[in-house]
C-alpha positions as CSV (number, residue, x, y, z in Angstrom):
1,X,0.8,-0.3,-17.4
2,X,-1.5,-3.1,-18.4
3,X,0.5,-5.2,-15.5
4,X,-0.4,-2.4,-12.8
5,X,-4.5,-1.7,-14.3
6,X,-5.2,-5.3,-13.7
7,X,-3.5,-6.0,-10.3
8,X,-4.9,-2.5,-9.2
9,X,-8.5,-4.2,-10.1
10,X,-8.1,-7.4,-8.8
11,X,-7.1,-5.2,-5.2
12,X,-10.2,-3.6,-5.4
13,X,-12.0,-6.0,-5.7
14,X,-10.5,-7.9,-2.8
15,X,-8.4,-9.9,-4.0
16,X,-5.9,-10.4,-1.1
17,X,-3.1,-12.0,-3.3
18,X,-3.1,-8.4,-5.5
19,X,-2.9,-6.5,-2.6
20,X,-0.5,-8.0,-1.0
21,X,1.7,-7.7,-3.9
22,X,0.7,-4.0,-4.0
23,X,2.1,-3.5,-1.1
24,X,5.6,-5.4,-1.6
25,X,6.0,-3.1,-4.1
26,X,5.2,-0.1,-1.7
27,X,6.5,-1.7,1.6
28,X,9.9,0.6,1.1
29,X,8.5,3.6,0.8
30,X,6.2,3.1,3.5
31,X,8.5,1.9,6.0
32,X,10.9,5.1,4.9
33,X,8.2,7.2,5.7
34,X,7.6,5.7,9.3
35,X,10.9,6.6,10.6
36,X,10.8,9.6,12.8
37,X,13.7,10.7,14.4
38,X,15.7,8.0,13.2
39,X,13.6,5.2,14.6
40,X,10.9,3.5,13.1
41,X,7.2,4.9,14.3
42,X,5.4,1.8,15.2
43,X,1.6,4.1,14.7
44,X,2.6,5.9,12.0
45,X,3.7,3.0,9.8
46,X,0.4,1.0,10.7
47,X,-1.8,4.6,9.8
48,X,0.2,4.4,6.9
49,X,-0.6,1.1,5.8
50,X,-4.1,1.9,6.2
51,X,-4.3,5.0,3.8
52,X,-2.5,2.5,1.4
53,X,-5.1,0.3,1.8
54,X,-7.7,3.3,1.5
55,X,-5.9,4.8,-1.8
56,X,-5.8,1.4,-3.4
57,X,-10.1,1.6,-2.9
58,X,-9.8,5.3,-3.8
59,X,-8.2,5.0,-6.7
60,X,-10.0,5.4,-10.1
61,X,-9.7,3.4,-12.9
């Protein structure tokens, strides 16, 4: 958990390296909840990223 305060702090504070690995954890689940209808949804994978990026800022420590 120690692992997962820190990197989450780092993101926060803009560190792009921690948020980039935030989302290589996440990228999966993201992308799986993208696909619509079988295919991948171009604008609902990029809102998606976006609210990551928002719940990341969001989140509290």
């Amino acid at each position: 958990m120690a692992a997962f305060r820190d990197l989450l702090n780092r993101a926060k504070q803009g560190d792009e390296s921690a948020v980039l690995e935030f989302f290589s954890r996440y990228r999966p689940m993201i992308e799986k909840a993208s696909i619509l209808y079988g295919h991948k949804d171009e604008d609902l994978y990029q809102s998606l990223i976006l609210a990551f990026i928002t719940a990341i800022q969001k989140f509290p420590m």
